[in-house]
C-alpha positions in Angstrom: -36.4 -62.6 -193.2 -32.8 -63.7 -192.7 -31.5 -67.1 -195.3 -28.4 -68.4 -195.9 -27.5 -68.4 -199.5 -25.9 -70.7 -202.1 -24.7 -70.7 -205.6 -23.9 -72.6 -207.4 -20.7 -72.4 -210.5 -21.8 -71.3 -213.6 -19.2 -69.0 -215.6 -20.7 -66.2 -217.1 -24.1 -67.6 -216.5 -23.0 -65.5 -212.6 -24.9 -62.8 -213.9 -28.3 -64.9 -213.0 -27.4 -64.9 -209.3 -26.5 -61.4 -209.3 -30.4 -60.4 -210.7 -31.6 -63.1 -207.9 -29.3 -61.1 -205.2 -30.4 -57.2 -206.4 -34.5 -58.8 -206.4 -33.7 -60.7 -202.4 -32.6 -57.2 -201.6 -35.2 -55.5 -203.0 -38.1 -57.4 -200.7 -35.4 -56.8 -197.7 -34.4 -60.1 -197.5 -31.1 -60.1 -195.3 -28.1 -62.6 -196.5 -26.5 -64.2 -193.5 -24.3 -66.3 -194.6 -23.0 -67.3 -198.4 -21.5 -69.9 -199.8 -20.4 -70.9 -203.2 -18.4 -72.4 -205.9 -16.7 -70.9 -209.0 -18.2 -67.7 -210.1 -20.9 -68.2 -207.1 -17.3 -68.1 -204.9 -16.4 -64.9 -206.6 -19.9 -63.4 -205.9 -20.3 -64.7 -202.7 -17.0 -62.8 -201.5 -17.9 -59.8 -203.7 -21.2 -59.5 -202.0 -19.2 -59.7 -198.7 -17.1 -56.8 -199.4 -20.0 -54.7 -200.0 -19.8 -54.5 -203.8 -23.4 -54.4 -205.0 -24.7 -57.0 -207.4 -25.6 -53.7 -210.2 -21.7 -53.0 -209.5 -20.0 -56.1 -210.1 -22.4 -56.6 -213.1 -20.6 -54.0 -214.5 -17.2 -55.3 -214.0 -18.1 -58.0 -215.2 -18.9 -56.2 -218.6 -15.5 -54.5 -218.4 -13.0 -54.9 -221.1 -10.7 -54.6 -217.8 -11.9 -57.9 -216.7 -11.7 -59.9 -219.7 -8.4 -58.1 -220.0 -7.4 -60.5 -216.6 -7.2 -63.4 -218.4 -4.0 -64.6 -220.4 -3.3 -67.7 -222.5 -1.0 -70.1 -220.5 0.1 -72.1 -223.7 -0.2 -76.0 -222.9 1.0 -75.5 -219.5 -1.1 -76.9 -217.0 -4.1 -75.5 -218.2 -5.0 -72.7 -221.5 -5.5 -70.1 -219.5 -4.8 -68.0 -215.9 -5.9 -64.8 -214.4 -2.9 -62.4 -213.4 -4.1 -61.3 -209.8 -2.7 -58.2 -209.9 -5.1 -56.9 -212.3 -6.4 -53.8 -210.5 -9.9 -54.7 -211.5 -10.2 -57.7 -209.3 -9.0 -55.7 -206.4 -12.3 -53.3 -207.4 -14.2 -56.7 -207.8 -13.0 -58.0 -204.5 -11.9 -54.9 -202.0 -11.0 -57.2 -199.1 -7.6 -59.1 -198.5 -9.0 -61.8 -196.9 -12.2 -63.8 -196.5 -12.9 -62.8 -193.2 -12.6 -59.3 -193.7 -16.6 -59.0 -195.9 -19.9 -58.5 -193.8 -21.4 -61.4 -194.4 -20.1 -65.3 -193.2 -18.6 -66.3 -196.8 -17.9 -70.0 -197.8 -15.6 -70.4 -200.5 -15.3 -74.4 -201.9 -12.3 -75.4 -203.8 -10.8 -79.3 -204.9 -7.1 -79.9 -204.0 -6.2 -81.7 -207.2 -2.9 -83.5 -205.2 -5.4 -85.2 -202.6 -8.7 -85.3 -204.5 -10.2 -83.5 -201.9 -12.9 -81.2 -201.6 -11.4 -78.1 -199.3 -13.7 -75.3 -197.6 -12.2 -71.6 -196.6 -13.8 -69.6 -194.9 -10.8 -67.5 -194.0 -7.3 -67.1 -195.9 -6.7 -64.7 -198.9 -9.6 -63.6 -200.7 -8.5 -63.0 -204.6 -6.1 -66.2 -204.6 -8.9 -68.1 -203.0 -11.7 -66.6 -205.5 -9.6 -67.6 -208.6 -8.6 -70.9 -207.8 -12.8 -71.6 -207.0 -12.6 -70.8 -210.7 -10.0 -72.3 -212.0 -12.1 -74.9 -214.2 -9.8 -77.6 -215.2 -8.7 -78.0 -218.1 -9.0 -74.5 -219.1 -7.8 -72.8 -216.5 -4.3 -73.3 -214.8 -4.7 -75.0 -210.9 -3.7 -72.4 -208.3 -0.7 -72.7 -205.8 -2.2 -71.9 -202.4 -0.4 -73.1 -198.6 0.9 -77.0 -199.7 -2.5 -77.1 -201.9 -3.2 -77.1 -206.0 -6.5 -75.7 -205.9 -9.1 -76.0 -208.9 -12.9 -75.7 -209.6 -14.7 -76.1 -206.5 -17.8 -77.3 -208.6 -15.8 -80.1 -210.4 -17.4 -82.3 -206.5 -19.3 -79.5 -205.0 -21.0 -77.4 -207.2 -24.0 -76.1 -204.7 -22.1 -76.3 -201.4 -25.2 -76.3 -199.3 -23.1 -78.1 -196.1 -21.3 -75.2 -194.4 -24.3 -73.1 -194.5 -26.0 -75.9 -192.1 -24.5 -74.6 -188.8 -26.2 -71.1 -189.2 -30.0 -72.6 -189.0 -31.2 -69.9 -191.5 -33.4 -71.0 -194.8 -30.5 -72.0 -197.1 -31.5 -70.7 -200.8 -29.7 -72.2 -203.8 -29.3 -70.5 -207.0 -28.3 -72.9 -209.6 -27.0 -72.0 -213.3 -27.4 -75.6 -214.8 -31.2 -76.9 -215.7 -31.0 -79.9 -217.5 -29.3 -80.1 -221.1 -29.5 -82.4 -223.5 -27.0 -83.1 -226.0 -23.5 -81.6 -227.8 -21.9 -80.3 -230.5 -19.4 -82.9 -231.5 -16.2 -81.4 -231.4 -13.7 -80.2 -229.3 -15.1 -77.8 -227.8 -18.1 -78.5 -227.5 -16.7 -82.2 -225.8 -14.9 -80.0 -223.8 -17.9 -78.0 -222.8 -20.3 -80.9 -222.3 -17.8 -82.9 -220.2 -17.7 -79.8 -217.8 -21.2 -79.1 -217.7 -21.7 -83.1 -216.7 -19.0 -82.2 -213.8 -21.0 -79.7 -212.5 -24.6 -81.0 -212.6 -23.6 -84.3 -211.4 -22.3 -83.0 -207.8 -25.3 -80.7 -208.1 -28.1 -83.8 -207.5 -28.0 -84.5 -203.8 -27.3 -81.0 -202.5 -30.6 -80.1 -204.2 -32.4 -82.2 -201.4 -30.7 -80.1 -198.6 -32.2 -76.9 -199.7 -35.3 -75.2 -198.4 -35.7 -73.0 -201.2 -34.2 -73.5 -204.9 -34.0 -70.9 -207.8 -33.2 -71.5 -211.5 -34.6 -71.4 -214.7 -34.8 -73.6 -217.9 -34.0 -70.6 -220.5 -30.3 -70.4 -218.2 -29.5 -73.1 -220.6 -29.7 -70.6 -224.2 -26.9 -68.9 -222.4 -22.9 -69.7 -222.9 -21.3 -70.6 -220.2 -18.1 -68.8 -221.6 -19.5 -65.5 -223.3 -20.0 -62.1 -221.7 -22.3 -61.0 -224.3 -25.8 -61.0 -222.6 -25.4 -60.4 -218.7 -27.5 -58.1 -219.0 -29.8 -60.4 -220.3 -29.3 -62.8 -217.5 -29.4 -60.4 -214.9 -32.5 -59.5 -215.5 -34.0 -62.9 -216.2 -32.5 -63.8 -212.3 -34.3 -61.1 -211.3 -37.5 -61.8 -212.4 -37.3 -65.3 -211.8 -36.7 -64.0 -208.6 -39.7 -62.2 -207.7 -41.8 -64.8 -209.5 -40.6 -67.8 -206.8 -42.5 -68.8 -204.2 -39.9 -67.1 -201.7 -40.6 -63.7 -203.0 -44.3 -64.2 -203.6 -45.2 -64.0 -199.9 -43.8 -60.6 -199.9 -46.3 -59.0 -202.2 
């Protein structure tokens, strides 16, 4: 069976869609074409490049790759990711977006226009981080005449450039439903996101032949490393246990 594949953004929840990826591949499911949004963007190219979902699961573990990210101060945003880390280059091998094995979609907003902007070619790394660059936390990133951001701020399962390839489109989201928030900061901070991200999610839901997630995603941080393995493995057997999967046992 060949799909088309979305996911959605979702931080360090990513490690779900990796456990969905390694069980697709499993049943011999073959990934056309991919498209995604903030750590789905990063995945999606990863996947492209040939890096196995088991692989960049353990990058994603790495001190290296928490090592990526500096504070920025106040300027623009409290954080950036220095691109020449050499453990993005290991996390994405290719220089540009055209270069993977699979058709990859990569969804950004231009903060100077307001508009939502699709690559599908261009430079890979740049591209991947500013997918991720969740305002406020993260500083925008300067690409062409563009100040790129968080794809999933408007477009956080970008189902609509996986239309022209007429496969199945599967969505992987990382946001169930959550009620409530801590009231501070932070937690404001993190609600206000996670509202971002859920509403742009609503209508896109409709588009999909098949959609994966799970209510227990929402006992996970969205900003701590501390249990992919966790949600790698509760992807994967959500998984095998959808409908999709079930006709292959």
């Amino acid at each position: 069976m060949k799909i088309s594949l979305v996911l959605s953004g979702g931080a360090a929840r990513g490690a779900f869609h990796l456990g969905v990826i390694e069980a697709l591949k499993e049943k011999g499911i073959e990934i056309e074409a991919i498209s995604g949004s903030s750590i789905g963007a990063i995945i999606a190219t990863s996947l492209s490049a040939n890096v196995s979902p088991k692989e960049q699961l353990e990058i994603f573990k790495s001190k290296a790759f928490r090592k990526s990210f500096k504070f920025n101060g106040f300027k623009k945003g409290f954080l950036k990711i220095d691109q020449k880390k050499a453990v993005l280059k290991e996390l994405v091998p290719i220089k540009n977006l055209e270069d993977g094995n699979i058709k990859v979609h990569i969804t950004t907003i231009d903060l100077e226009r307001g508009d939502v902007v699709r690559f599908n070619e261009g430079e890979a790394i740049p591209l991947c981080i500013a997918s991720s660059a969740v305002v406020p936390l993260f500083k925008p990133i300067a690409y062409k005449d563009y100040q790129l951001v968080d794809g999933g701020i408007m477009d956080n399962l970008p189902v609509y450039p996986l239309k022209e390839y007429g496969f199945p489109i599967v969505a992987v989201d990382l946001h169930p439903q959550e009620d409530g928030f801590k009231n501070s900061l932070w937690g404001i901070i993190k609600r206000t996101i996670f509202l971002m991200w859920r509403a742009s999610v609503q209508e896109q839901m409709k588009e999909c032949d098949y959609y994966i997630s799970n209510e227990k995603l929402k006992n996970y941080s969205l900003f701590s490393f501390k249990n992919l393995d966790e949600l790698f493995q509760l992807g994967y057997e959500t998984a095998l246990e959808h409908e999709l999967l079930q006709s292959f046992n």
